[in-house]
C-alpha positions, 0 to 999 in steps of 0.5 A, spaced: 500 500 500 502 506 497 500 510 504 493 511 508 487 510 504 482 516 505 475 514 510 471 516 504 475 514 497 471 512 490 474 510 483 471 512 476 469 506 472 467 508 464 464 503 459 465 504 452 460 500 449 458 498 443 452 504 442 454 507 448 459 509 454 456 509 461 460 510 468 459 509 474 462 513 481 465 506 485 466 505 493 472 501 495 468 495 497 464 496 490 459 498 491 455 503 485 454 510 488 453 513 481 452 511 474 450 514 468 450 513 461 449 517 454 449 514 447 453 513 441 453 514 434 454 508 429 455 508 421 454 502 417 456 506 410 456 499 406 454 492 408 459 489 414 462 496 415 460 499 422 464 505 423 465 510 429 468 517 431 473 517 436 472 525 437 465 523 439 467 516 444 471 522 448 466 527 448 461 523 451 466 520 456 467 526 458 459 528 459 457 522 462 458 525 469 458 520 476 462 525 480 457 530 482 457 531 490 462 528 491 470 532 492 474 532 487 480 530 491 476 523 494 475 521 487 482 516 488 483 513 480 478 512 474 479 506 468 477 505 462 474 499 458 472 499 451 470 495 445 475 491 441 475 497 435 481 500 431 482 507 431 485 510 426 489 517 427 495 521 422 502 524 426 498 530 429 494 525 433 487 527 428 482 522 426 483 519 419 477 516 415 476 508 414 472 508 408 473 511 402 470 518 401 468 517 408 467 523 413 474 525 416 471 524 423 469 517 422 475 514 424 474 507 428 474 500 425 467 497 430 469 490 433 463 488 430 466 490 423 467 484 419 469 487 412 477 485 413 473 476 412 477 475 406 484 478 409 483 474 415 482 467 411 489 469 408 492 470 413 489 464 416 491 459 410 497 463 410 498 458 418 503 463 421 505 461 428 502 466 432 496 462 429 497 458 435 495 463 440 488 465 436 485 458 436 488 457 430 484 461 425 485 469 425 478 472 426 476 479 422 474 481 429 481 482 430 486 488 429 491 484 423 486 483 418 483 489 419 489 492 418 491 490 412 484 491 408 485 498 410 492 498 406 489 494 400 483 498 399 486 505 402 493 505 400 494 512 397 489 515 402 488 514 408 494 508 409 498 513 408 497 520 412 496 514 418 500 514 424 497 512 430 494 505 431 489 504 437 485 499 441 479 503 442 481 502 449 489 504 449 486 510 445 482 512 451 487 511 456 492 516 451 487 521 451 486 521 460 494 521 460 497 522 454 500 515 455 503 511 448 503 505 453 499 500 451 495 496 456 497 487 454 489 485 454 489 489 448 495 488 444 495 481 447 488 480 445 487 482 438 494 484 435 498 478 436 503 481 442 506 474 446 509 476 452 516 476 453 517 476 447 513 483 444 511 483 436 514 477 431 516 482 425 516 475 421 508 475 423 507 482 420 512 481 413 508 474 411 502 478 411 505 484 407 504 489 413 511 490 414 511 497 414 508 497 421 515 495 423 518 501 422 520 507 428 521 501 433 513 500 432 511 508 433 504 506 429 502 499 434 505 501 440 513 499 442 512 500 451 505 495 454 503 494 461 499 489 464 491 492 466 490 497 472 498 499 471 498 507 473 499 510 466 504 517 465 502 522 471 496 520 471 490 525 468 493 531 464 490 538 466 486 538 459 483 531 460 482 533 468 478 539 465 474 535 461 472 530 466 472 534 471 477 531 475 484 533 478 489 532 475 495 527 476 488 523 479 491 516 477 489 512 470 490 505 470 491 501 464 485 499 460 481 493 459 477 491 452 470 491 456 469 483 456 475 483 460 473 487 464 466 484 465 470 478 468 474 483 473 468 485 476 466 477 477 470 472 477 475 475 483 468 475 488 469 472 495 464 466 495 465 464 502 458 461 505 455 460 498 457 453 498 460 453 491 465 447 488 469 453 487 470 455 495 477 454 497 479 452 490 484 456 485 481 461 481 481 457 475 476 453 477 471 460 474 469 462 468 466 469 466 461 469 461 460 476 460 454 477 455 450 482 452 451 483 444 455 478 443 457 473 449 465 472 452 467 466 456 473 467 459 477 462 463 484 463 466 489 458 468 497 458 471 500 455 465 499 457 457 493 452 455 492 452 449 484 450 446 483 449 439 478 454 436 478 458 443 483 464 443 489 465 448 493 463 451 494 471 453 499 472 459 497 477 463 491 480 459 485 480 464 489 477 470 496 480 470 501 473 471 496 468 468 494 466 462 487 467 459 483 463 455 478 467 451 471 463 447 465 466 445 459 467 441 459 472 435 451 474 436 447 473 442 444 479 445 443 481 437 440 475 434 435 474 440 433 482 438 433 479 431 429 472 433 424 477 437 423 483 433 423 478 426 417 475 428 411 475 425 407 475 431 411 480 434 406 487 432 402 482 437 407 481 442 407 488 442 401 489 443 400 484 449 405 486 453 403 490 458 405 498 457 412 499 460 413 492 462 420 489 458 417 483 452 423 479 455 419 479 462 412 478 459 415 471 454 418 469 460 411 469 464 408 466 457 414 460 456 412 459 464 404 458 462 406 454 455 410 449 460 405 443 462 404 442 470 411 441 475 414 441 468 420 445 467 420 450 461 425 448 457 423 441 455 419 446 450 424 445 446 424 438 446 423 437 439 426 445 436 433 443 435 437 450 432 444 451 431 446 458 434 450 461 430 447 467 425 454 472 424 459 465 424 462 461 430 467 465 433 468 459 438 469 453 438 469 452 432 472 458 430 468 459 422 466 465 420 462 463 415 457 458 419 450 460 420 445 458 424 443 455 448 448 450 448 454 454 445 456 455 452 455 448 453 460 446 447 466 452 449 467 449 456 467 441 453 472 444 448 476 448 454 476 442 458 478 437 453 485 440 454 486 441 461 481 447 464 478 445 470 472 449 471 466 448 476 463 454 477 459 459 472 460 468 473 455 471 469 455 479 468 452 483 463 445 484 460 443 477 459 444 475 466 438 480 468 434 474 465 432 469 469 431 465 464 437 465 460 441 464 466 437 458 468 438 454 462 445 455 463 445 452 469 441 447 467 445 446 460 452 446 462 450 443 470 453 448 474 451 452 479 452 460 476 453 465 480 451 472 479 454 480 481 451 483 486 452 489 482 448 488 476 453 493 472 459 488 473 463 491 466 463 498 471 466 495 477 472 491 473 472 498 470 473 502 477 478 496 478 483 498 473 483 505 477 483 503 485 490 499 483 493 504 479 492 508 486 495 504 490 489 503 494 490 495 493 497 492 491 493 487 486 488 487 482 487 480 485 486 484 492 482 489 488 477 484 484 476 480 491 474 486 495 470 490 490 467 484 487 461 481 490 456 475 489 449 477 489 445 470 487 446 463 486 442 460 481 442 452 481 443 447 476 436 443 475 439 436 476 433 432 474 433 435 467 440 432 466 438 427 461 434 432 458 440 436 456 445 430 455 440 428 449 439 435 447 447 436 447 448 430 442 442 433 437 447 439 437 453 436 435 450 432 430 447 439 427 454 442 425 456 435 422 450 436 418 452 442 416 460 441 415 456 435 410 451 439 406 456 445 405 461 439 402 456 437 397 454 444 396 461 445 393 463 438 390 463 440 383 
């Protein structure tokens, strides 16, 4: 501990979503005191292009306010969190645009964006080592093939006046601190950076993207750190003077914003709640973070390595353990879909009390369909989907496949190679369904374990800050006394059977699939 900590302390957690950045003034024992939130804009100028403005993420970072009432100098540290999207800015640090002819402004590359598909199946094809850390495929949700779309197709515009490649995360962390340091989840994660060693020049030569070695990698970031470092002097007058804070307030480095969902969950005390996991390592939990897309995150003391799954990251969530990372491209929004595509859905509308969610009234519906002292989910008996609308990101990592029990799937695969996993911590908007959480729990026979913070992303945001303080010494310290666990729901152990027979249908569906494309393409 770095000196006495004042009674009354808090830390500012910021979230930039996906259409969104919210923020929340935090305590030291992680309790919400504040949050609010203000929009973002989203640009689609062409099919599978998603583009944002940096200029507009900070303005609104600095105008979601959670600080009011409270003395500037109690305010102790703040973090940042943020979507995986790539930000694009010229020597002077201004935005440069991402598609042809595209407005100055909009500069960001989204992480949703999939316009780099055909780039990354070269890169994959091409089998590069670095490979190996991805799952064996390169995603076109990740920085590379990004990277290299933008050289091919914007070669004398754009690619050239740029200067400055930022994660969105590292890119907000910039702006607080002035800080070129990358944060290790970022470049770990999502541009093929491995620990101790830095970046493999060969990686970047093979894939024609040579150019980004130059200046000691100035344009992709030469100095990293692992998440909650205190970066540079802490905020700068300039950005003090925006978020209304005092400057040198300590900056912790920041986190992709499914990492930090599983910061604020995956840490918390379980003493008393008779979880397999008490008195067991950490490893024994897994974060499912999920909201638009779904995260799950698991962590071990060796570098595991999970066919389809990506990682083993060091030190990209928790610093000094590996992170296995797996997911779900469309969960949130193919539900959205599902619902809102629905031919019946102007009557859903229409019977749906006025201001009560729709997902509350068809849970309640889906309850009453359900035969007496018969469990909901048996309404599936005979409706066997394959899940995967926008590709499958894990484990089977194929984007060009189309479709509950991808969890289910994910945590077999992790399994397989060595993860001993026992208890399920879900964060994120999805885990406000009842529902949706017990199926999990029933689907995986785990007991999952929910946040006594709904806003969970928040408090592993205000993390970053509390340890860049030095008010914890780890963010192991720090996730343990500021992550607390709200719920226990349990496993329906009778409807094991149930979900064993289901888990079978599920595996066939994709061999089907692998099956009906082969003799599609036979010739």
């Amino acid at each position: 501990m770095a000196g006495p900590v004042p009674p009354q302390c808090y830390y500012v957690g910021v979230d930039v979503g996906t259409a969104s950045v919210r923020a929340a003034l935090v305590t030291r024992d992680g309790q919400l005191r504040c949050t609010a939130e203000e929009p973002i804009s989203i640009w689609e100028p062409q099919a599978d292009h998603y583009v944002q403005s940096s200029s507009e993420i900070w303005d609104r970072c600095c105008t979601v306010r959670v600080t009011q009432g409270v003395e500037k100098s109690q305010v102790r540290g703040i973090g940042f969190d943020a979507t995986c999207s790539l930000v694009v800015l010229d020597q002077n640090f201004h935005p440069v645009p991402v598609n042809q002819n595209g407005e100055r402004q909009r500069n960001v590359v989204m992480w949703m964006d999939h316009r780099a598909a055909e780039q990354a199946a070269r890169i994959t094809s091409a089998g590069h080592r670095v490979l190996r850390r991805v799952g064996g495929v390169m995603s076109p949700e990740m920085q590379p093939p990004k990277l290299l779309w933008l050289k091919e197709n914007l070669r004398e515009s754009s690619w050239k006046e740029a200067a400055h490649f930022f994660d969105l995360p590292d890119f907000l962390s910039w702006k607080a601190t002035n800080s070129l340091t990358r944060s290790l989840c970022t470049l770990v994660c999502k541009w093929t950076y491995c620990p101790p060693d830095g970046w493999d020049d060969s990686f970047w030569t093979a894939i024609g993207l040579e150019d980004l070695l130059q200046n000691n990698y100035s344009k992709i970031g030469s100095l990293t750190c692992p998440p909650g470092t205190s970066l540079g002097q802490g905020l700068t007058q300039e950005a003090a003077a925006d978020l209304g804070l005092d400057p040198g307030t300590a900056v912790g480095a920041s986190l992709i914003d499914a990492h930090a969902g599983g910061l604020g969950v995956i840490g918390a005390d379980v003493r008393g709640f008779h979880l397999p996991c008490e008195d067991q390592p950490i490893t024994s939990r897994m974060a499912m973070i999920c909201g638009t897309s779904s995260c799950h995150m698991a962590i071990s003391q060796q570098p595991l390595f999970v066919p389809g799954v990506w990682g083993p990251y060091l030190s990209a969530m928790v610093p000094g353990m590996w992170l296995n990372e797996g997911g779900q491209s469309a969960t949130g929004r193919l539900i959205d879909h599902m619902v809102k595509g629905h031919a019946a859905y102007t009557q859903l509308q229409e019977q749906a009390h006025p201001g009560e969610n729709i997902y509350t009234f068809l849970n309640t519906h889906l309850c009453s369909m359900a035969k007496a002292d018969s469990a909901v989910d048996l309404l599936g008996s005979s409706l066997h989907l394959w899940p995967d609308f926008h590709g499958n990101r894990s484990p089977l990592a194929d984007p060009t496949l189309k479709g509950m029990l991808g969890t289910r799937h994910i945590l077999e695969a992790m399994r397989e190679t060595g993860h001993d996993i026992t208890t399920l911590f879900l964060c994120g908007g999805l885990s406000k369904n009842p529902l949706f959480v017990q199926i999990h729990a029933n689907a995986t026979g785990l007991p999952v374990v929910l946040p006594d913070q709904t806003e969970a992303v928040l408090v592993g945001a205000a993390v970053l800050g509390a340890c860049a303080s030095q008010d914890y010494s780890t963010i192991q310290e720090a996730m343990e006394k500021m992550a607390k666990v709200g719920k226990v729901v349990q496993p329906d152990h009778e409807l094991q059977s149930f979900y064993e027979r289901k888990y079978q249908v599920f595996l066939r569906l994709f061999a089907h699939q692998r099956e009906y494309q082969a003799l599609m393409d036979h010739r």
